[in-house]
C-alpha positions in Angstrom: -1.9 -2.8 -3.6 0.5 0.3 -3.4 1.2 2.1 -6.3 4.6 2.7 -5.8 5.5 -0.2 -4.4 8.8 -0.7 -6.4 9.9 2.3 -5.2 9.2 2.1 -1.4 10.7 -1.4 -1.1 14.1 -0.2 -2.7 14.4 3.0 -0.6 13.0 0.0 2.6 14.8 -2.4 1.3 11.6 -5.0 1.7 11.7 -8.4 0.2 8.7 -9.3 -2.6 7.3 -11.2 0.4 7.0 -8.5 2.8 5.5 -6.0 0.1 3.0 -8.7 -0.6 2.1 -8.5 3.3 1.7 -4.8 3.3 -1.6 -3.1 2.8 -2.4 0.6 3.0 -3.4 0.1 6.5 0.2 -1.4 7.7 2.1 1.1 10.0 5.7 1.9 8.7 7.5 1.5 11.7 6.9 -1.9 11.6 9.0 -2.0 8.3 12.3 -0.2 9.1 10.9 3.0 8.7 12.9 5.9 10.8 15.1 9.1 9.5 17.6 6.9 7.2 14.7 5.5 5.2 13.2 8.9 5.0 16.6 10.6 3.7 16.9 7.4 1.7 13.4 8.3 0.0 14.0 12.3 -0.3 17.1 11.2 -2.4 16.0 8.5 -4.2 12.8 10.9 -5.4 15.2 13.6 -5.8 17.4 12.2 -7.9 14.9 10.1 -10.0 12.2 12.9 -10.1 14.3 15.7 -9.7 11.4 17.1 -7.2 12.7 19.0 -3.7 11.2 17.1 -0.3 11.2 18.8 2.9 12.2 16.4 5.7 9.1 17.9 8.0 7.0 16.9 4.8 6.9 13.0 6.8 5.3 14.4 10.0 1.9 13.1 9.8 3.1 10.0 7.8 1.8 7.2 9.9 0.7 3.9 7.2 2.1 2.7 3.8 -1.4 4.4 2.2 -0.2 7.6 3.2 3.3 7.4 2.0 1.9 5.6 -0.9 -0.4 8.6 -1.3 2.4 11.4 -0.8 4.7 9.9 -3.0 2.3 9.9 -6.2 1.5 13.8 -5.3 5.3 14.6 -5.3 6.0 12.5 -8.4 2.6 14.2 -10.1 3.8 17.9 -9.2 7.1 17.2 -11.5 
């Protein structure tokens, strides 16, 4: 179970379903992850968290744990 699974199926625009299917493990690209989705999130945690995200900060982001992951650090460093 994600931990900030509300948020990443708004910015992904995932039905309850699909975030159901998803596990830490499951790769993002197969869940229309690309640059839109990763300006949709820097804005969406922007203007909810008020917290700056560097587009380079997804580099390494591969799975749904690790985005998972990053997005409780950001929200946390607020």
């Amino acid at each position: 179970m994600l931990n900030n699974s509300n948020i990443i199926s708004e910015v992904l625009e995932l039905s309850s379903d699909e975030v159901d299917k998803i596990t830490t493990n499951t790769e993002l690209s197969d869940f229309n992850w690309d640059s839109l989705a990763m300006v949709n999130l820097i804005t969406h945690i922007s203007e909810n968290f008020n917290v700056e995200i560097e587009f380079d900060s997804f580099d390494n982001i591969l799975n749904f744990g690790q985005l998972d992951d990053f997005i409780t650090e950001i929200i946390n460093k607020k």
